[in-house]
C-alpha positions in Angstrom: 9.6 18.6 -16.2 7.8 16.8 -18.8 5.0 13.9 -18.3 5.5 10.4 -19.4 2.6 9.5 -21.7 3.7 6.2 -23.2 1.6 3.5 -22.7 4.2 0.6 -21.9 2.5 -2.9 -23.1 5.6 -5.0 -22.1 4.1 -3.7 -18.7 0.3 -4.9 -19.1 -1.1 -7.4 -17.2 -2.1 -10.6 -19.4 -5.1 -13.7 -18.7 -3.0 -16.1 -17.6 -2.8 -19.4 -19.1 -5.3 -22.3 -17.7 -1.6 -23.5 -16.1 -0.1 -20.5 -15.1 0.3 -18.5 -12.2 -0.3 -15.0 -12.6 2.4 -12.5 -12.7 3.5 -11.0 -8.9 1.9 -7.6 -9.2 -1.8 -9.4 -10.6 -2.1 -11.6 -7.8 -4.6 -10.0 -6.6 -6.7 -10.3 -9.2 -9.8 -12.4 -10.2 -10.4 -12.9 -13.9 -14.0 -13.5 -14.6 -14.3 -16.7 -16.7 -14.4 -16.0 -20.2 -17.8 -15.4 -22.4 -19.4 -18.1 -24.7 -19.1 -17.2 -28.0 -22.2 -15.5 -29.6 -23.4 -12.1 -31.0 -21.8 -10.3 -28.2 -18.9 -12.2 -27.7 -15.9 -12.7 -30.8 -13.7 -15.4 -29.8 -11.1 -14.6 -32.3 -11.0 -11.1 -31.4 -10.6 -12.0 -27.7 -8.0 -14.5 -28.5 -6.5 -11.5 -30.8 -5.7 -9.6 -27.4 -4.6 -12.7 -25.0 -1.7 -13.0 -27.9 -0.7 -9.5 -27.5 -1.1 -9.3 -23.8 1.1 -12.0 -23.7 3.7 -10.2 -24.2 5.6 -8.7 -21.1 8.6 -7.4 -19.5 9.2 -11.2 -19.1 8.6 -11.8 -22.4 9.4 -9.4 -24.5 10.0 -11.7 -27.3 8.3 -14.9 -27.7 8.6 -18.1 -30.1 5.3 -19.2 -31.6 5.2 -21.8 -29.1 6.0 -19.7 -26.2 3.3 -17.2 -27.2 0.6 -20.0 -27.8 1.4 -21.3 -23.7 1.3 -17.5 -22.5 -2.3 -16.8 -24.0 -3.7 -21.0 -23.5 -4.1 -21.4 -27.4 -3.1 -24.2 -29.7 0.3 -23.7 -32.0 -1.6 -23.5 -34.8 -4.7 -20.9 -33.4 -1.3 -18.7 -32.2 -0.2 -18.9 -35.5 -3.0 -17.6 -37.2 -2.5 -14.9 -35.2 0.7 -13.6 -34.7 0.9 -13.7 -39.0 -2.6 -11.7 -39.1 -1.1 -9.4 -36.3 2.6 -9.4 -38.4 0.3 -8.2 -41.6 -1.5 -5.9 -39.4 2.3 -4.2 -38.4 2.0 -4.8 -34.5 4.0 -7.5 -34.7 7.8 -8.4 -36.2 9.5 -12.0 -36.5 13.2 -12.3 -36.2 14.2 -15.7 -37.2 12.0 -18.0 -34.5 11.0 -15.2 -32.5 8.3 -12.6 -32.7 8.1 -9.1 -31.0 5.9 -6.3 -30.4 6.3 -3.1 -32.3 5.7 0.6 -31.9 2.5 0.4 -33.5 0.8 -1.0 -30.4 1.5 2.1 -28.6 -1.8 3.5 -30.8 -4.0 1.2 -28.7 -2.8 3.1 -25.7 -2.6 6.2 -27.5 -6.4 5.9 -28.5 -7.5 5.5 -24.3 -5.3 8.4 -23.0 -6.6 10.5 -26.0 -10.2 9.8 -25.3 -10.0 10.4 -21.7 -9.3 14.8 -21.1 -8.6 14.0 -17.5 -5.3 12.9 -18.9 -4.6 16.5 -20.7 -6.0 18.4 -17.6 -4.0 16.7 -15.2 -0.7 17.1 -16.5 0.1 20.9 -15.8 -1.0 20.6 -12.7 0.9 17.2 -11.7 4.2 19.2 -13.3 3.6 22.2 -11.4 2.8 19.9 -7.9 6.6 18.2 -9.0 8.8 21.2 -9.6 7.1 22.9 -6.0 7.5 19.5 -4.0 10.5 18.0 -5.5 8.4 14.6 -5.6 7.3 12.3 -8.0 3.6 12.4 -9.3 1.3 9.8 -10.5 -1.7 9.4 -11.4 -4.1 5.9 -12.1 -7.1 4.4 -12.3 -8.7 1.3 -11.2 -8.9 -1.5 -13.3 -10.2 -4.9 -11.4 -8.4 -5.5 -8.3 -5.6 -3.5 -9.2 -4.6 0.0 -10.3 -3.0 1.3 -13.6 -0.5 3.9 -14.1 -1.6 6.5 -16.8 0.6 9.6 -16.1 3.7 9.8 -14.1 5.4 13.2 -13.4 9.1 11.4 -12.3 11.4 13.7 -9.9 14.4 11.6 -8.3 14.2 7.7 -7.8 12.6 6.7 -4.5 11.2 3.4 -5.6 12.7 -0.4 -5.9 10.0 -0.9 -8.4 10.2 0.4 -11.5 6.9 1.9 -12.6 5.7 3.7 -15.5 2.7 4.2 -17.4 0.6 1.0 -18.4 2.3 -0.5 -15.1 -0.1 -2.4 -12.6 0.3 -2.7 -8.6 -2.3 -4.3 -6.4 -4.9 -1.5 -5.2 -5.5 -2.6 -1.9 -2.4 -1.9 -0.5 -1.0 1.7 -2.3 -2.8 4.6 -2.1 -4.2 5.7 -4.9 -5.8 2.7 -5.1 -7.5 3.1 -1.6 -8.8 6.5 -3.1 -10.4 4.9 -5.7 -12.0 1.5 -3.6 -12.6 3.7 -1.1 -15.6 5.8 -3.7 -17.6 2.1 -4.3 -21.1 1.9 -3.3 -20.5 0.3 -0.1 -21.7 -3.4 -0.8 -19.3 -3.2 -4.1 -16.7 -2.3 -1.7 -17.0 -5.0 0.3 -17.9 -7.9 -1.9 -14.5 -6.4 -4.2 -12.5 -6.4 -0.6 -13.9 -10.4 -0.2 -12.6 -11.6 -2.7 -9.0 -10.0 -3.1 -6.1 -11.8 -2.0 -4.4 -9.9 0.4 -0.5 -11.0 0.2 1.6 -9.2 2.4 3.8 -7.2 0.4 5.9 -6.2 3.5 5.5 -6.8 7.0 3.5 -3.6 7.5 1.0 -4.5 4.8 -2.8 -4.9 5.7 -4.2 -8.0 5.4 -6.8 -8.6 7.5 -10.4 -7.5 5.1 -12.1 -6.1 7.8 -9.6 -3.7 8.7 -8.9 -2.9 5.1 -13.1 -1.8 5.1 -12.6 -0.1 7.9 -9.3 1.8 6.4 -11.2 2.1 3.3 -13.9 3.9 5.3 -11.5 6.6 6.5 -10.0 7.1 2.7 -13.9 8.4 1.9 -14.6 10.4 5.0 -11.2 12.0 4.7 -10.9 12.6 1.1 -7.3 10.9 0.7 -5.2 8.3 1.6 -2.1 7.5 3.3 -0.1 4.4 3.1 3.6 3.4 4.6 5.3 1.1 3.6 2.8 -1.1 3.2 4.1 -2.3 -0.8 7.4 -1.4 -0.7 9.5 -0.9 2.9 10.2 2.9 3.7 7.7 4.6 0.6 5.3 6.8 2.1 2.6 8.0 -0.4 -0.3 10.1 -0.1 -3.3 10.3 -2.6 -6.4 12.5 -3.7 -9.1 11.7 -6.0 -10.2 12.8 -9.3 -13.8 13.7 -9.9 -15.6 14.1 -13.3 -18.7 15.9 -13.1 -21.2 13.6 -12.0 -18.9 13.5 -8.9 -17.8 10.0 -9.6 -14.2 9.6 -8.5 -12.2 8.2 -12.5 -8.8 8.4 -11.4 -6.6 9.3 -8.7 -3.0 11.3 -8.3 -0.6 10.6 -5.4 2.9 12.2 -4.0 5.7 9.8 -3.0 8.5 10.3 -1.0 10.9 7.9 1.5 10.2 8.0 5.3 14.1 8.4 6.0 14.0 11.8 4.2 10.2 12.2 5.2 8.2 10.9 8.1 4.5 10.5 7.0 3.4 12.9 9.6 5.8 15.6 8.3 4.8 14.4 4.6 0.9 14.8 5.8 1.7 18.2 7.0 3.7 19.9 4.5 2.2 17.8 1.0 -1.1 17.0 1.2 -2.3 20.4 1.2 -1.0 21.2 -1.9 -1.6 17.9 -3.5 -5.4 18.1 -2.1 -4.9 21.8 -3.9 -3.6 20.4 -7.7 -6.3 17.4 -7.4 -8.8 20.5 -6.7 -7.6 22.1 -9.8 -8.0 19.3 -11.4 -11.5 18.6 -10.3 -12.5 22.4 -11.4 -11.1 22.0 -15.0 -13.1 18.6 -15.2 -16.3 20.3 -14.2 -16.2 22.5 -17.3 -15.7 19.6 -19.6 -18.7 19.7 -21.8 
């Protein structure tokens, strides 16, 4: 059973446009207001990366026009843009229309390489797969919502198609508890504040203080449980991943269906030996220089 490791940028999450609505799986998120130009701050840079990231699975090919609405530019700023990018080989034009290419997979590429908590956690999510017959994950945290980095598939248990580079809101899946659930308190609850808390399903928390409370639990208990709370009938459990200074950087989860596995019975029989691969996985990172 072998890892995905492609970082998927038709699946990234993109600033929306001053007159758009962001995308379903972002709506929990906040975007901080964007910096004045000045010695920290290069617009054209920024404005670089709002044209790539407007790309999407909705999107996959844009005209200039299209991609100048996605990323709230002028025609002609876009323009300047998508040619320099086309120069730069991580973009191709077909007639009207410009695309992504392969080349943009380096960006994601260059983050997984830097990051040995990637490499470390592979054999052991393969291993957790072939012994539980479940798929594996694993994510971080990245605003109000987690990304997918490494995903271990085993059969299809999910409506939603994920992968790596895909986003889902944090508060309601469970890796993402893991990891709001390790904030300094105040962070926790000023994060919790501000989310918008749709209901994904009609078991989905949305009330903040009982999310805090949840949240709570997670860090007492060391993992995290969550039913159908984003999509009706997944149960998924998660465990954290610590780097050395015993901050928690990522998280790995099981999946499974509660028709084929009730979450008591999947409490019982996988979270011991998911709590044992995240263990193994803590170990290995401890010895990272």
């Amino acid at each position: 059973m072998s890892a995905e490791i492609l970082v998927q940028p038709a699946t990234a999450a993109r600033p929306p446009a001053p007159d758009d609505r962001p995308p379903a799986e972002d709506a929990g998120r906040q975007d901080a207001p964007a910096p004045r130009p000045g010695d920290a701050y290069v617009q054209s840079f920024a404005r670089g990366l709002a044209v790539l990231r407007s790309f999407g699975a909705d999107a996959p090919a844009q005209t200039l026009s299209g991609a100048a609405a996605r990323s709230g530019m002028t025609r002609a700023g876009a323009r300047r843009i998508l040619l320099t990018l086309q120069q730069l080989g991580y973009v191709d034009v077909e007639g009207r229309l410009f695309r992504l290419t392969p080349k943009v997979l380096e960006l994601g590429f260059a983050y997984l390489g830097s990051q040995p908590v990637w490499r470390l956690a592979q054999p052991a999510m393969e291993e957790l797969v072939q012994d539980l017959h479940e798929p594996c994950s694993a994510a971080v945290l990245d605003g109000d919502d987690i990304v997918y980095v490494l995903r271990v598939p085993a059969n299809k248990i999910m409506a939603i198609s994920l992968g790596v580079g895909s986003r889902l809101p944090a508060y309601c899946t469970s890796m993402g508890r893991v990891l709001l659930a390790d904030l300094p308190a105040p962070a926790r609850r000023e994060r919790v504040a501000r989310m918008a808390l749709a209901a994904r399903t009609g078991r989905t928390v949305t009330d903040p203080a009982q999310l805090l409370a949840i949240l709570d639990q997670v860090r007492r208990e060391g993992h995290a449980l969550v039913h159908g709370e984003l999509e009706e009938g997944l149960v998924s459990l998660a465990a954290p991943i610590v780097n050395r200074a015993g901050r928690v950087v990522a998280a790995i989860n099981v999946s499974a269906h509660d028709q084929r596995m009730p979450p008591q019975e999947m409490r019982a029989r996988l979270l011991p030996r998911l709590l044992e691969a995240a263990a193994r996985i803590n170990t290995l990172m401890r010895l990272q220089d």
